[in-house]
N, C-alpha and C positions, 0 to 999 in steps of 0.2 A: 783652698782646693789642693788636693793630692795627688799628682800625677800618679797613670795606673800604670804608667812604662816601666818595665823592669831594668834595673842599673845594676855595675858590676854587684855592686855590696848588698842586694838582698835578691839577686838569681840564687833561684837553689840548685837546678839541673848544672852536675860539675863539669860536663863536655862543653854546655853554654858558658857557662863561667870561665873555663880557661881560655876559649874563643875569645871572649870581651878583652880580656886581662893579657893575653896578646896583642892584641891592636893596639889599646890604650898603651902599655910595654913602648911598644916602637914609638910613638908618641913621646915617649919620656926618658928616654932610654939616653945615658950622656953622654952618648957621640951625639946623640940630635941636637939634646941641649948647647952643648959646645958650638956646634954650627950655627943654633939660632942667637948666639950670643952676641955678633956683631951688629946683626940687624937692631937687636933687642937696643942696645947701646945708642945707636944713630938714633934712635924712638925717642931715649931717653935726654940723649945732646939736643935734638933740637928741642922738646919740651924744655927743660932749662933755659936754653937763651931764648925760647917765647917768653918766658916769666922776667928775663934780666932783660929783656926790650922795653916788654909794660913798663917795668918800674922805667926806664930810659924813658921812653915816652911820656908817662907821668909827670918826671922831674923836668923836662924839655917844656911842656906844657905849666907846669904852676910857676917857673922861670917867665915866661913869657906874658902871664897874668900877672904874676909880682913882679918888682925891682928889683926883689932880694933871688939870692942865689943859692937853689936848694939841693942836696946831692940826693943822689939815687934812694939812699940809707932813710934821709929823711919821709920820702914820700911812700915807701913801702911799708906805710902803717896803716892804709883803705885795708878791711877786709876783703877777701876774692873768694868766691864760691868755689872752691875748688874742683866738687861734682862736675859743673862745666867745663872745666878744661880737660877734666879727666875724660871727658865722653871719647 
């Protein structure tokens, strides 16, 4: 199915087009980028120490099933869907 909404890149009218290409502009524009960059960052920190807890947790758990004494390194070889955590 084709959406029938016109988007910046195949508007023909050039008064609508620079309209769009404005908005979208301020949107991207690298003062904005700059600002959203710290939020972006804390997004990205805690997703990381989510992934370095699992394996924590993992290894805390097959410790506790075995005798034997596993590091983080060893248990992070389960496949993880990654789609999900990305939602």
């Amino acid at each position: 199915m084709v959406h029938q909404a016109l988007n910046t890149l195949t508007v023909r009218d050039k008064k609508d087009h620079g309209r769009r290409r404005r908005v979208i502009s301020q949107g991207l524009s690298d003062s904005t980028l700059r600002n959203f960059e710290p939020a972006m960052l804390e997004i990205i920190n805690r997703f990381c120490d989510r992934l370095l807890e699992t394996v924590e947790e993992e290894s805390a758990k097959a410790n506790d099933e075995s005798q034997t004494v596993t590091s983080p390194e060893q248990t992070w070889k389960t496949p993880r869907n990654m789609a999900e955590w990305c939602k």
